[in-house]
mmCIF file of the protein (N, C-alpha, C, O) and its ligand, coordinates in Angstrom:
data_MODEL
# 
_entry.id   MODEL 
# 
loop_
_entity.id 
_entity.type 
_entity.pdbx_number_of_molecules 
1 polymer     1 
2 non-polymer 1 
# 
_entity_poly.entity_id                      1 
_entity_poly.type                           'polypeptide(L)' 
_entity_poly.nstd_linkage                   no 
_entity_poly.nstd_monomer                   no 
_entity_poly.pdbx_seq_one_letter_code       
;(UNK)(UNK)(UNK)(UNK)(UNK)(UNK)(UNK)(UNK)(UNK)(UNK)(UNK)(UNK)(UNK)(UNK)(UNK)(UNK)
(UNK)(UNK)(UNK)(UNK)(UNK)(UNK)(UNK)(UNK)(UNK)(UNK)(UNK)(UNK)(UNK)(UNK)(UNK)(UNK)
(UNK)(UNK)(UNK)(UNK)(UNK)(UNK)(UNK)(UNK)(UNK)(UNK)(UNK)(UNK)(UNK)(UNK)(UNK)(UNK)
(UNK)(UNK)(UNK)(UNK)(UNK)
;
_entity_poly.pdbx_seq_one_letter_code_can   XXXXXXXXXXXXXXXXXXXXXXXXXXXXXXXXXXXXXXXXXXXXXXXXXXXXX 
_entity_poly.pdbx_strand_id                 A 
# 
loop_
_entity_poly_seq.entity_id 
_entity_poly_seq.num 
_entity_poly_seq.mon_id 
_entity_poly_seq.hetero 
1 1  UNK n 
1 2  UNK n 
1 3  UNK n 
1 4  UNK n 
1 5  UNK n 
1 6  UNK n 
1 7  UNK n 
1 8  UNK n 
1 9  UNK n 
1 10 UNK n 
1 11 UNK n 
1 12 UNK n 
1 13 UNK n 
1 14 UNK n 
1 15 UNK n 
1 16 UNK n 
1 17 UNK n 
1 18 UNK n 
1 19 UNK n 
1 20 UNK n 
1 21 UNK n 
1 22 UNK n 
1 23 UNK n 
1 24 UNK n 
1 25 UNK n 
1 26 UNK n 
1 27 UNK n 
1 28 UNK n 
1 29 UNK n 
1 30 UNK n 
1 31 UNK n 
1 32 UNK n 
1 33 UNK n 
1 34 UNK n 
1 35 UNK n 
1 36 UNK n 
1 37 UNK n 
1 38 UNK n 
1 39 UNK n 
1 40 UNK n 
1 41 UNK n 
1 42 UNK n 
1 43 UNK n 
1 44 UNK n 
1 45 UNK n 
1 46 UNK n 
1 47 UNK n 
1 48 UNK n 
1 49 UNK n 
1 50 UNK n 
1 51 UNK n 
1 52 UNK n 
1 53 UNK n 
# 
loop_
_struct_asym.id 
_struct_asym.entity_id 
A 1 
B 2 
# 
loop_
_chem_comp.id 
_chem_comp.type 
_chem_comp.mon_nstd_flag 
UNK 'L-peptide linking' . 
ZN  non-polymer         . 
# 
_pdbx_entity_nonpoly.entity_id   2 
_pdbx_entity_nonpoly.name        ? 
_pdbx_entity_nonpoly.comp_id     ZN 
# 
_pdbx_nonpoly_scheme.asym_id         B 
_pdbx_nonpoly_scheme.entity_id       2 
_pdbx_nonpoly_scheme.mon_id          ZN 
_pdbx_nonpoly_scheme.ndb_seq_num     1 
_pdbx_nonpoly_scheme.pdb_seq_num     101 
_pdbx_nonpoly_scheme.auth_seq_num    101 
_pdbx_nonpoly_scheme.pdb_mon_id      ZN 
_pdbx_nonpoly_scheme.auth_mon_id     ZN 
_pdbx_nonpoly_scheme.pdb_strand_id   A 
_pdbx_nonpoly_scheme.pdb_ins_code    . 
# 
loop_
_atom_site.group_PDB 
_atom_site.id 
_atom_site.type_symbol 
_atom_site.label_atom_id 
_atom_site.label_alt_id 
_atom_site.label_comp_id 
_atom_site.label_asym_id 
_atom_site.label_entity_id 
_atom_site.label_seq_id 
_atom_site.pdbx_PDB_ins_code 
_atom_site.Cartn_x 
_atom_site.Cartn_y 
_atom_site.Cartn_z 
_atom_site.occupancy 
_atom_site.B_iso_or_equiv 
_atom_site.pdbx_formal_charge 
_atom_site.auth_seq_id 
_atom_site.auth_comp_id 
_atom_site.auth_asym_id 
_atom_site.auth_atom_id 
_atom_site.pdbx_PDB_model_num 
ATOM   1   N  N  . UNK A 1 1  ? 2.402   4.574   2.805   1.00 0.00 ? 1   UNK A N  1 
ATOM   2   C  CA . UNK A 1 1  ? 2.549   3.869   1.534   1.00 0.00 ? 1   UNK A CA 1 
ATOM   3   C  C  . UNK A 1 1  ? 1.622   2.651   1.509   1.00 0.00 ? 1   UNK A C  1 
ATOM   4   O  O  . UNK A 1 1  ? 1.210   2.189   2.573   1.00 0.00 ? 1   UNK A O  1 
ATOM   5   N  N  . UNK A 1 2  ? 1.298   2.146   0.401   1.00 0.00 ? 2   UNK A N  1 
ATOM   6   C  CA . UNK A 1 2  ? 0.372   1.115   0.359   1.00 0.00 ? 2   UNK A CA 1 
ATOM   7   C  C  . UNK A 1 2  ? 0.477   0.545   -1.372  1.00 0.00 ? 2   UNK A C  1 
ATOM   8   O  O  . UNK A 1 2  ? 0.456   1.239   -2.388  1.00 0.00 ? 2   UNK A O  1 
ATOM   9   N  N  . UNK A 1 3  ? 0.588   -0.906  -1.248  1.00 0.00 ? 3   UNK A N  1 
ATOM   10  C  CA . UNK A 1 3  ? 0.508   -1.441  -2.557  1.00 0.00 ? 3   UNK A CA 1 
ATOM   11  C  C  . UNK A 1 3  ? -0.404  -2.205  -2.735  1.00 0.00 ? 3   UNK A C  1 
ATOM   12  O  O  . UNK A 1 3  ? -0.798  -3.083  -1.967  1.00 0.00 ? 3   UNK A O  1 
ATOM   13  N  N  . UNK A 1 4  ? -1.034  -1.757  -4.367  1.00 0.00 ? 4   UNK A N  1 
ATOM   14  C  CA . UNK A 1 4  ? -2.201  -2.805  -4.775  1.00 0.00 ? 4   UNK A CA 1 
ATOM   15  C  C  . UNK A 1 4  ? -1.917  -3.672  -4.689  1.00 0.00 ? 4   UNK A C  1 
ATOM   16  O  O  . UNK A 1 4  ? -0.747  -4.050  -4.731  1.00 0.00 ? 4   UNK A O  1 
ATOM   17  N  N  . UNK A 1 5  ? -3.473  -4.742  -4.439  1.00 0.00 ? 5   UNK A N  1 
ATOM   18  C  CA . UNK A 1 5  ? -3.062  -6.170  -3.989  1.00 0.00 ? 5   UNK A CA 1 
ATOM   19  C  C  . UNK A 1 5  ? -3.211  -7.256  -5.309  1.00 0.00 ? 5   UNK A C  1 
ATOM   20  O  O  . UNK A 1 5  ? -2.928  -8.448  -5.433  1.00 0.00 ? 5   UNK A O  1 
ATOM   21  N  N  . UNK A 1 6  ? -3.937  -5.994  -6.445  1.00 0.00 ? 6   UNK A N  1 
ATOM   22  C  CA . UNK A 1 6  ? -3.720  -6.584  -8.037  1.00 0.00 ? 6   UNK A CA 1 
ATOM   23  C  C  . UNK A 1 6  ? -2.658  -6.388  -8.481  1.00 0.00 ? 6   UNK A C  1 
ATOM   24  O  O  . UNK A 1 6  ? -2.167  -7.333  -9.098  1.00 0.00 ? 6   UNK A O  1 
ATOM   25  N  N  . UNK A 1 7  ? -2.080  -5.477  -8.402  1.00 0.00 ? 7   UNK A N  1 
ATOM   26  C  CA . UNK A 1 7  ? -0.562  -5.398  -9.639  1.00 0.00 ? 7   UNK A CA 1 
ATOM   27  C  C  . UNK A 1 7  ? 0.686   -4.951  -8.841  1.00 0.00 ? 7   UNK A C  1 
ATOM   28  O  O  . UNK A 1 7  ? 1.808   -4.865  -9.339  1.00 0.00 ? 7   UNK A O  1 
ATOM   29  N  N  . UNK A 1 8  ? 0.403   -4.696  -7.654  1.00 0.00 ? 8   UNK A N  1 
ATOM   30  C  CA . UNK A 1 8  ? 1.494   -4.303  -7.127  1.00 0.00 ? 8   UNK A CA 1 
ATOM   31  C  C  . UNK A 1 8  ? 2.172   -2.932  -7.273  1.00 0.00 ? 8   UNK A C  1 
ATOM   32  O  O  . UNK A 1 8  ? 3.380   -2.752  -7.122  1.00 0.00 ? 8   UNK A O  1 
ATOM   33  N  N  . UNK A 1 9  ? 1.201   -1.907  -7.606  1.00 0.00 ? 9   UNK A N  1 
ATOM   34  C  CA . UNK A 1 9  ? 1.832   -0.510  -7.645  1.00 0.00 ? 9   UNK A CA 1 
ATOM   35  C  C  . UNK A 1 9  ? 1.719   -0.173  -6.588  1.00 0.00 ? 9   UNK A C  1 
ATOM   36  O  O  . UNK A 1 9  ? 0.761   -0.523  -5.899  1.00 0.00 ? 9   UNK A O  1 
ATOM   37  N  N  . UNK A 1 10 ? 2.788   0.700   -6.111  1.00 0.00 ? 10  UNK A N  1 
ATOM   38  C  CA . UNK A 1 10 ? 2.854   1.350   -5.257  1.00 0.00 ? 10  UNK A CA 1 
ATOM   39  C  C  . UNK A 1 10 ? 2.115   3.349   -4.747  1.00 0.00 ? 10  UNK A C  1 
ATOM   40  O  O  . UNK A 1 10 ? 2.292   4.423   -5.320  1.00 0.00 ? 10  UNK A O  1 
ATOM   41  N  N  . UNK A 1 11 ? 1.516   3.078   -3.786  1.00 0.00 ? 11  UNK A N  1 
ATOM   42  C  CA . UNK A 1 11 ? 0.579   4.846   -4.039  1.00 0.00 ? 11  UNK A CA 1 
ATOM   43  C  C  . UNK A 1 11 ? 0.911   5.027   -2.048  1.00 0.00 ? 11  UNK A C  1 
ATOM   44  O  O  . UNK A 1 11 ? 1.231   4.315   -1.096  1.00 0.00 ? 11  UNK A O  1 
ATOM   45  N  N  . UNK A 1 12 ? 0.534   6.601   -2.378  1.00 0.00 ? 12  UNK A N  1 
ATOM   46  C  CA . UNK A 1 12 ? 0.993   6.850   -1.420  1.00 0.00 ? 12  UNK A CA 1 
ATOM   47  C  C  . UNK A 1 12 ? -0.289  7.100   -0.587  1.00 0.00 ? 12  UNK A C  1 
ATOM   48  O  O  . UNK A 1 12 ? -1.178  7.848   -0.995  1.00 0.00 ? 12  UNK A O  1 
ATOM   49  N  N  . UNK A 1 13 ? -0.344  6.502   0.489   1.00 0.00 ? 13  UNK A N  1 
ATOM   50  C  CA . UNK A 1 13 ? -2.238  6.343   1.125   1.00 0.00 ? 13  UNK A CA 1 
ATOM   51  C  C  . UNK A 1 13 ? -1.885  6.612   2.574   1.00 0.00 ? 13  UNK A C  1 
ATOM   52  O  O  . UNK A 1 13 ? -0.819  7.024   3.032   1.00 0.00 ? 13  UNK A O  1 
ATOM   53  N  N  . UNK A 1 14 ? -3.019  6.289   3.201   1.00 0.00 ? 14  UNK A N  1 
ATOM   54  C  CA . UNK A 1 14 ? -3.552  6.555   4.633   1.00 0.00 ? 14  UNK A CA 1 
ATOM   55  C  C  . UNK A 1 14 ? -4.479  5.661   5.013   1.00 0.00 ? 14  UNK A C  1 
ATOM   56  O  O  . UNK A 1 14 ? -5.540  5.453   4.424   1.00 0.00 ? 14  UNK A O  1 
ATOM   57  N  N  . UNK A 1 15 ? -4.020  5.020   6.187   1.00 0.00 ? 15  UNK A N  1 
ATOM   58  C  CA . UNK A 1 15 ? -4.701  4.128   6.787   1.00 0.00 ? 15  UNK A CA 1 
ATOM   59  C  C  . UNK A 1 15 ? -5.939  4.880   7.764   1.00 0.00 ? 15  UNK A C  1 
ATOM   60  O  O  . UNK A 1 15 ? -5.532  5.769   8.512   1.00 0.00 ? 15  UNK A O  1 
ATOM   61  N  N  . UNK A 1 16 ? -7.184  4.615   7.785   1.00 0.00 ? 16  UNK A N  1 
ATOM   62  C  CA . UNK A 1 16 ? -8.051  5.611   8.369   1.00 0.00 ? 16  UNK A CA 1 
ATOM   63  C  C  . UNK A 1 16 ? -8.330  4.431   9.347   1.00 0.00 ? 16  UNK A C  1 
ATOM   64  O  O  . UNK A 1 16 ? -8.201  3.213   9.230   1.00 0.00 ? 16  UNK A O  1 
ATOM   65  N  N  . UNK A 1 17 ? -8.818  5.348   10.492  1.00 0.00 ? 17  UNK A N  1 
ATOM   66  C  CA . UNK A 1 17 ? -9.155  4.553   11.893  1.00 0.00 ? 17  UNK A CA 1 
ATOM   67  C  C  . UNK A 1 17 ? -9.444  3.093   11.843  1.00 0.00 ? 17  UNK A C  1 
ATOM   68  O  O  . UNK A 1 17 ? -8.957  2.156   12.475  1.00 0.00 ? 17  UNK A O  1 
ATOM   69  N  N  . UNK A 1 18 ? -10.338 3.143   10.953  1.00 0.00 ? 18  UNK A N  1 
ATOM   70  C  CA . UNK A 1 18 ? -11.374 1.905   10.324  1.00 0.00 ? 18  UNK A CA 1 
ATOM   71  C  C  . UNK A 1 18 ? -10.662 0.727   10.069  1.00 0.00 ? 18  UNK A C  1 
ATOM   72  O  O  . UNK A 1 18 ? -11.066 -0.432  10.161  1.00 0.00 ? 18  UNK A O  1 
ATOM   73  N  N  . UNK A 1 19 ? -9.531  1.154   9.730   1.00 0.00 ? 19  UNK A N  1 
ATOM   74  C  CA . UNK A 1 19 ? -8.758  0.293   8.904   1.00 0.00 ? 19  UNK A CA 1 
ATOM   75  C  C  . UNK A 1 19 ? -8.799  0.067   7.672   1.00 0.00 ? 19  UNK A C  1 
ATOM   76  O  O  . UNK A 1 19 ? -8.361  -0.966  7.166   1.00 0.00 ? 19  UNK A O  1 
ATOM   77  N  N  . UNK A 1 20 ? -9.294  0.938   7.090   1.00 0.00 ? 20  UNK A N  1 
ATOM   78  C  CA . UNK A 1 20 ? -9.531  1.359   5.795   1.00 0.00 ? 20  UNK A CA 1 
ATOM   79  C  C  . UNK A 1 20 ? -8.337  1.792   4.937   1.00 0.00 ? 20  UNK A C  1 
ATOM   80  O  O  . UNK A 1 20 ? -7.835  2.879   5.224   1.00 0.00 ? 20  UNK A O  1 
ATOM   81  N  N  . UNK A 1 21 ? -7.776  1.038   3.849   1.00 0.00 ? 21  UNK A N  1 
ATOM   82  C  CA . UNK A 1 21 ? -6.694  2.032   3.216   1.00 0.00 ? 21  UNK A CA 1 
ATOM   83  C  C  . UNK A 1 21 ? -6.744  2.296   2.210   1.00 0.00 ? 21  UNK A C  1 
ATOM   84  O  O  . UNK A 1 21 ? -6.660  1.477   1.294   1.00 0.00 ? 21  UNK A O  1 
ATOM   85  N  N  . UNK A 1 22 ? -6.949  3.947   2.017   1.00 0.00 ? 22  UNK A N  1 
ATOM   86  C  CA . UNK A 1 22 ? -6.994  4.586   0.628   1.00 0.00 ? 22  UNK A CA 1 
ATOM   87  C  C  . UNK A 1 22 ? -5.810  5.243   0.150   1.00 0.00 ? 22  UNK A C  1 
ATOM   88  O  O  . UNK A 1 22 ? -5.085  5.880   0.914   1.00 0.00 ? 22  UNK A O  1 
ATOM   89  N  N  . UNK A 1 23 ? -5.600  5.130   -0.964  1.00 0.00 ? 23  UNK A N  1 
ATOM   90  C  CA . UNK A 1 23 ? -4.723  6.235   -1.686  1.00 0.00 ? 23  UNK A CA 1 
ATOM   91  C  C  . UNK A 1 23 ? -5.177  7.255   -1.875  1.00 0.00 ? 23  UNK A C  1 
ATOM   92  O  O  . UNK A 1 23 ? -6.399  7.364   -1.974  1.00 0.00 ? 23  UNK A O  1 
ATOM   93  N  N  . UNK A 1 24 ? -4.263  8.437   -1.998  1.00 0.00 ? 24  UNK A N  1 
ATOM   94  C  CA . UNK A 1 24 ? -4.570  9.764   -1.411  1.00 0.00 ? 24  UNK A CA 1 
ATOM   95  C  C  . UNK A 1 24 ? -4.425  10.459  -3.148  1.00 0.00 ? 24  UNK A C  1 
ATOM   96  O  O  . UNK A 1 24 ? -3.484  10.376  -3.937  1.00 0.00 ? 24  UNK A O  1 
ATOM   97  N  N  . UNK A 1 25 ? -5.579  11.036  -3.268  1.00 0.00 ? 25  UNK A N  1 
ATOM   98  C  CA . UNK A 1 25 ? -5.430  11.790  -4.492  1.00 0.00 ? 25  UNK A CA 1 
ATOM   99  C  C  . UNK A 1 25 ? -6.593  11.106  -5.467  1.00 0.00 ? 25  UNK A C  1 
ATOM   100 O  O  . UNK A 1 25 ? -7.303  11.724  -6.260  1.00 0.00 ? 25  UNK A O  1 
ATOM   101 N  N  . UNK A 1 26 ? -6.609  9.774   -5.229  1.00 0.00 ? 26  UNK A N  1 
ATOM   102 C  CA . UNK A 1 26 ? -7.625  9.162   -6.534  1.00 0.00 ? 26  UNK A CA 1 
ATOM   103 C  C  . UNK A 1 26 ? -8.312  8.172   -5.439  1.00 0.00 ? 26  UNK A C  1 
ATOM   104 O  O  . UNK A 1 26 ? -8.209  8.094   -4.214  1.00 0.00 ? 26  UNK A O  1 
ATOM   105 N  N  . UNK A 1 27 ? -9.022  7.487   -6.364  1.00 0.00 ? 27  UNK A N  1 
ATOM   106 C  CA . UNK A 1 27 ? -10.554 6.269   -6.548  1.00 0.00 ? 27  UNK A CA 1 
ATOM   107 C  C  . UNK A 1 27 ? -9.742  5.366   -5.454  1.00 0.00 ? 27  UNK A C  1 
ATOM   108 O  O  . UNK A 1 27 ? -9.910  5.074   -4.270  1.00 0.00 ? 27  UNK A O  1 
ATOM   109 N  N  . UNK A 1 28 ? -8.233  4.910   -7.028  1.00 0.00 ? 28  UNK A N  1 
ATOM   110 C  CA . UNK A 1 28 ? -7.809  3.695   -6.327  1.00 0.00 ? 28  UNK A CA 1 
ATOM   111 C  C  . UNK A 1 28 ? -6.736  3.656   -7.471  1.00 0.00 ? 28  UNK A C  1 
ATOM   112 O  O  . UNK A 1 28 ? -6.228  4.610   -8.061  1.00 0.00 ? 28  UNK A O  1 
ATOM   113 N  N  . UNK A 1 29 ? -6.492  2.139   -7.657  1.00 0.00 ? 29  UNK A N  1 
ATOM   114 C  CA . UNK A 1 29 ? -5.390  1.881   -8.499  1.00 0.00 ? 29  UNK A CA 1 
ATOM   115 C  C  . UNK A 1 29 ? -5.694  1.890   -9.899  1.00 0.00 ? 29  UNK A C  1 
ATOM   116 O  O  . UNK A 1 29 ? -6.698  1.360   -10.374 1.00 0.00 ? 29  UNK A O  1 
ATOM   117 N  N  . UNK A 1 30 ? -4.434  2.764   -10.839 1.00 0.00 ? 30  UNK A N  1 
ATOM   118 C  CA . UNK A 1 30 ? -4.832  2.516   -11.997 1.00 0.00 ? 30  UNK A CA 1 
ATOM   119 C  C  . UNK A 1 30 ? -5.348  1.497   -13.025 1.00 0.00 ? 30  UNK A C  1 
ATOM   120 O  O  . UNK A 1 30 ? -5.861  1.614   -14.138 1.00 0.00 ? 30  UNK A O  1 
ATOM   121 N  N  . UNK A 1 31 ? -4.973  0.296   -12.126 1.00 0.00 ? 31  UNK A N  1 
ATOM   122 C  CA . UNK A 1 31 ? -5.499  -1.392  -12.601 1.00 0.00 ? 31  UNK A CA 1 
ATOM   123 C  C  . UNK A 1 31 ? -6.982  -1.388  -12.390 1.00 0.00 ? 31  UNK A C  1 
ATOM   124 O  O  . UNK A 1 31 ? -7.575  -2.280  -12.997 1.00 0.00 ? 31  UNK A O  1 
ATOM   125 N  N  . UNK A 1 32 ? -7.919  -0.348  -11.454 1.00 0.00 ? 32  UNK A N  1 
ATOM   126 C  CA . UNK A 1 32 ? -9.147  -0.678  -11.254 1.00 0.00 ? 32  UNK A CA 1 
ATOM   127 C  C  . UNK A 1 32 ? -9.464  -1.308  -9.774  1.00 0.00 ? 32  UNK A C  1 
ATOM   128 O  O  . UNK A 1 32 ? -10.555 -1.271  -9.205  1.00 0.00 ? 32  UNK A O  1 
ATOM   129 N  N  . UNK A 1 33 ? -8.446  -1.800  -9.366  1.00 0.00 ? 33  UNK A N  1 
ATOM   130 C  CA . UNK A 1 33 ? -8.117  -2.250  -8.044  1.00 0.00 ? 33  UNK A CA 1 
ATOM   131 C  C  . UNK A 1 33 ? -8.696  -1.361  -6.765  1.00 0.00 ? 33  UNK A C  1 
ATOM   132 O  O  . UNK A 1 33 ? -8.464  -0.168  -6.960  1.00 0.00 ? 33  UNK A O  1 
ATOM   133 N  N  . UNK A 1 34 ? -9.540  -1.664  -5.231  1.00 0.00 ? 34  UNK A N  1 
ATOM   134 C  CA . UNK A 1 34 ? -9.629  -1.060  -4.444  1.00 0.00 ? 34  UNK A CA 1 
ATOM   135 C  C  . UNK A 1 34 ? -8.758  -1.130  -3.551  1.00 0.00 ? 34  UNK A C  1 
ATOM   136 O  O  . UNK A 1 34 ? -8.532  -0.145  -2.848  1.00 0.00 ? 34  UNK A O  1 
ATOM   137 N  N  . UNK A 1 35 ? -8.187  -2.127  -3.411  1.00 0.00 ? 35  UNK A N  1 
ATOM   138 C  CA . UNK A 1 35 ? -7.462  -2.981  -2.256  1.00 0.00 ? 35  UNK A CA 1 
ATOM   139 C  C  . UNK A 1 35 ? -6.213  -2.916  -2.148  1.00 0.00 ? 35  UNK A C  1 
ATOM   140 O  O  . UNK A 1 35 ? -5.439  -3.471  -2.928  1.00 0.00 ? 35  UNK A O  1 
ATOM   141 N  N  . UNK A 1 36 ? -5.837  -2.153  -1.059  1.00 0.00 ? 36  UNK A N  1 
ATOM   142 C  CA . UNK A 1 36 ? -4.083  -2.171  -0.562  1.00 0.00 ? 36  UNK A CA 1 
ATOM   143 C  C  . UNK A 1 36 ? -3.842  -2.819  -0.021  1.00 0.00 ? 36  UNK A C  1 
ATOM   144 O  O  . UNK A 1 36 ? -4.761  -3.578  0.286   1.00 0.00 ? 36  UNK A O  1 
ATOM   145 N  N  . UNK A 1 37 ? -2.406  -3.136  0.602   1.00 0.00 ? 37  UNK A N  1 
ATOM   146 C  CA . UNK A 1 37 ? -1.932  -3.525  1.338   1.00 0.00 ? 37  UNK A CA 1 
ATOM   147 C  C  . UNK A 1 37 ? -1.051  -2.427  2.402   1.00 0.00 ? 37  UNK A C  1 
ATOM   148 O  O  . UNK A 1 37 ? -0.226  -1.746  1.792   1.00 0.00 ? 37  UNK A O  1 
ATOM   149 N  N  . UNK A 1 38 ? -1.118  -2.211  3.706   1.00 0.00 ? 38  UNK A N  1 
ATOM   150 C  CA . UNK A 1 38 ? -0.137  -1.013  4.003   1.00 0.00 ? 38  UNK A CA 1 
ATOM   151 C  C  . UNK A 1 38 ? 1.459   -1.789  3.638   1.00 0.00 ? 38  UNK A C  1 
ATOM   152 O  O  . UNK A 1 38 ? 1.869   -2.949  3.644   1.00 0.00 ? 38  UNK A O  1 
ATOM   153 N  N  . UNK A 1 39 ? 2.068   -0.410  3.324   1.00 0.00 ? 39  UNK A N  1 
ATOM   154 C  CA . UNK A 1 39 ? 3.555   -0.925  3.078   1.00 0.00 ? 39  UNK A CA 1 
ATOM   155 C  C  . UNK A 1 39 ? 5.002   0.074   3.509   1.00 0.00 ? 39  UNK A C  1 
ATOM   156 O  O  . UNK A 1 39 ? 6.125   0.186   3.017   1.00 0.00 ? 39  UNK A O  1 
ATOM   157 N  N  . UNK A 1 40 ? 4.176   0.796   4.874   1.00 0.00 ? 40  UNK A N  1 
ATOM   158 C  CA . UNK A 1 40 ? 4.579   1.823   6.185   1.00 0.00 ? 40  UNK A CA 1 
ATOM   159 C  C  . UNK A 1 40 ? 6.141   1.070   6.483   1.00 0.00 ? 40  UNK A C  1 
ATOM   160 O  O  . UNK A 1 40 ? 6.384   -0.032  6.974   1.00 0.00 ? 40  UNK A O  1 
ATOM   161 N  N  . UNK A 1 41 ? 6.932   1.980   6.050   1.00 0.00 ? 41  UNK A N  1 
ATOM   162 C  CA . UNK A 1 41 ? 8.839   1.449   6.261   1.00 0.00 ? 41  UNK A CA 1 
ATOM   163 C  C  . UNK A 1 41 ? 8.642   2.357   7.440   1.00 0.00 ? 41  UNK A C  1 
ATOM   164 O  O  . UNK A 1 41 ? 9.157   1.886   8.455   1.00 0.00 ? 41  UNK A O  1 
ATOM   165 N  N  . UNK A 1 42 ? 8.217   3.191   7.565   1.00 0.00 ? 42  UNK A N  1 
ATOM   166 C  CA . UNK A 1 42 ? 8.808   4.498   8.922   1.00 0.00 ? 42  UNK A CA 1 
ATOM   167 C  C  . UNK A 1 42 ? 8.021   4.281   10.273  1.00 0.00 ? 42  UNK A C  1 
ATOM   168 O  O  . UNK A 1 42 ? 7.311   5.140   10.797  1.00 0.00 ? 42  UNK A O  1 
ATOM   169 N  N  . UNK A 1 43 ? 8.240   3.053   10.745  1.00 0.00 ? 43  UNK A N  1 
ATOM   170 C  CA . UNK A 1 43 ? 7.721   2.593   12.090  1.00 0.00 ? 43  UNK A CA 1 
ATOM   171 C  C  . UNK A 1 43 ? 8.559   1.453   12.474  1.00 0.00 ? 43  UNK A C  1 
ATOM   172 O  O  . UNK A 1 43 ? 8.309   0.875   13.531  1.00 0.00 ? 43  UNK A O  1 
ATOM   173 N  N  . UNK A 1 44 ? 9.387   1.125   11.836  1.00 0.00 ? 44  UNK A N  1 
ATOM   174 C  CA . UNK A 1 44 ? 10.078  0.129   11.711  1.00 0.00 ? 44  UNK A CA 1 
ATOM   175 C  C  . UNK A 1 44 ? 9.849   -1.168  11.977  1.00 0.00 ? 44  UNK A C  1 
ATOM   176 O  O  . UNK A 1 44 ? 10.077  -1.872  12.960  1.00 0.00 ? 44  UNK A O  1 
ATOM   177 N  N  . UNK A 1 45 ? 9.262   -1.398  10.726  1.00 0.00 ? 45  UNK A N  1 
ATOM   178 C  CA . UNK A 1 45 ? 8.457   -2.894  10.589  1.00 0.00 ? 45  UNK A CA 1 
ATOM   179 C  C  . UNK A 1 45 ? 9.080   -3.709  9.621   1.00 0.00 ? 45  UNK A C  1 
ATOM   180 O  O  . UNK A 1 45 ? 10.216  -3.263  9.784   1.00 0.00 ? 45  UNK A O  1 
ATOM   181 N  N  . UNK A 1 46 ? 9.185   -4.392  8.914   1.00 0.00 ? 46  UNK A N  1 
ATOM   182 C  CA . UNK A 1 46 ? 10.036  -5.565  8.993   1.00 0.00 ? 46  UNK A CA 1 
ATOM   183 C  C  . UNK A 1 46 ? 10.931  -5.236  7.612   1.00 0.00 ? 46  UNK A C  1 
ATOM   184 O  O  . UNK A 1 46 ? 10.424  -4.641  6.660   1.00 0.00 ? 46  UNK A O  1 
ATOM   185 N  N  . UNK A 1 47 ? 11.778  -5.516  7.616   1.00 0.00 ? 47  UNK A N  1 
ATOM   186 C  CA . UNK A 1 47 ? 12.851  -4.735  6.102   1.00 0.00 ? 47  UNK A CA 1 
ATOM   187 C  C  . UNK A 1 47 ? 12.744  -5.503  5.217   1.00 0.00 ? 47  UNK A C  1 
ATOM   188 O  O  . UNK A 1 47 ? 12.327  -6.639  5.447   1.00 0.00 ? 47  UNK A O  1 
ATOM   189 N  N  . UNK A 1 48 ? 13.081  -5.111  3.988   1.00 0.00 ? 48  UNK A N  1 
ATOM   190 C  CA . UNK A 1 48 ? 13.239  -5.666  3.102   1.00 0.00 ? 48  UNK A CA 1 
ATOM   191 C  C  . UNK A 1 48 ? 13.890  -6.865  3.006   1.00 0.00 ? 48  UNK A C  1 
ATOM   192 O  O  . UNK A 1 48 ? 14.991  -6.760  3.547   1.00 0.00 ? 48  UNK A O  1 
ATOM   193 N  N  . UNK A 1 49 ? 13.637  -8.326  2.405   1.00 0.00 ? 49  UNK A N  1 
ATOM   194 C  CA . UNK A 1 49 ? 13.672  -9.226  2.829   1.00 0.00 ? 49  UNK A CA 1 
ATOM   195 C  C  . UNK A 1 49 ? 15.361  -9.233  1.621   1.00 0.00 ? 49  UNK A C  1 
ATOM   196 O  O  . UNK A 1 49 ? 15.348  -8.434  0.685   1.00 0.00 ? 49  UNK A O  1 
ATOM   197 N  N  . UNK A 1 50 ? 16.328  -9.937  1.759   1.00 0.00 ? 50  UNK A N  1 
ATOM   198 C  CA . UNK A 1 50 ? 17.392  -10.024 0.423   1.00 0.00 ? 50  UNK A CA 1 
ATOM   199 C  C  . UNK A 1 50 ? 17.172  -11.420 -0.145  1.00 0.00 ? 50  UNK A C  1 
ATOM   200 O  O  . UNK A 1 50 ? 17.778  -11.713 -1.176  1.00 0.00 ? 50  UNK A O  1 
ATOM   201 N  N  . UNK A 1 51 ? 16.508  -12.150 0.325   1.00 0.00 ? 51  UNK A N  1 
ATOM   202 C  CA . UNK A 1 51 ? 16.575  -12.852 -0.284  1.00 0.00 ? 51  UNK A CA 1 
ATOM   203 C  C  . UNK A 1 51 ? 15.314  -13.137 -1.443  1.00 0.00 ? 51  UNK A C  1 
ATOM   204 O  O  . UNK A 1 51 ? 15.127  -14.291 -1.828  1.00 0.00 ? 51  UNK A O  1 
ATOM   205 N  N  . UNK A 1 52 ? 14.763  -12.397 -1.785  1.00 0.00 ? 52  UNK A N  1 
ATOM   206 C  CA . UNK A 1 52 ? 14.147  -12.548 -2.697  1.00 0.00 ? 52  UNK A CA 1 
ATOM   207 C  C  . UNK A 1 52 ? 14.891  -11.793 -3.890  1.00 0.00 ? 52  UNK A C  1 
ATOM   208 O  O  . UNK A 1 52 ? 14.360  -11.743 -4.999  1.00 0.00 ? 52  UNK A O  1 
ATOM   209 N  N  . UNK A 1 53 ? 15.810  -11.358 -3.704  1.00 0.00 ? 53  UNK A N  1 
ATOM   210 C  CA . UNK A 1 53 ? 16.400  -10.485 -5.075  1.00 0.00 ? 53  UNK A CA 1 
ATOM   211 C  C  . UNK A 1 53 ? 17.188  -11.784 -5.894  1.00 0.00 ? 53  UNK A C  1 
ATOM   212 O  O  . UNK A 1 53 ? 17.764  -11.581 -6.963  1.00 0.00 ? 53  UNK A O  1 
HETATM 213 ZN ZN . ZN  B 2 .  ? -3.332  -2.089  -9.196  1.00 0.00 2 101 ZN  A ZN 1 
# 
């Protein structure tokens, strides 16, 4: 998983060796955006925070 670092959608990507992260299927984000952020829950990296709700 990976979210743009313009609008915050969420796409479902792959981090390549490089460290490169693309979304899988298209360019990039429908905003025009190249730039993710990884946002990998299934390695168990840091949870959802509650206090921001
Ligand atoms: Zn975007």
């Amino acid at each position: 998983m990976a979210v743009c670092e313009e609008c915050g959608s969420v796409y479902a990507a792959r981090e390549w060796p490089d460290g490169t992260v693309r979304v899988i299927g298209q360019e990039g984000c429908s905003c025009g955006a190249t730039s993710f952020e990884v946002a990998d829950d299934s390695e168990g990296g840091s949870p959802p925070d509650p206090s921001t709700d």
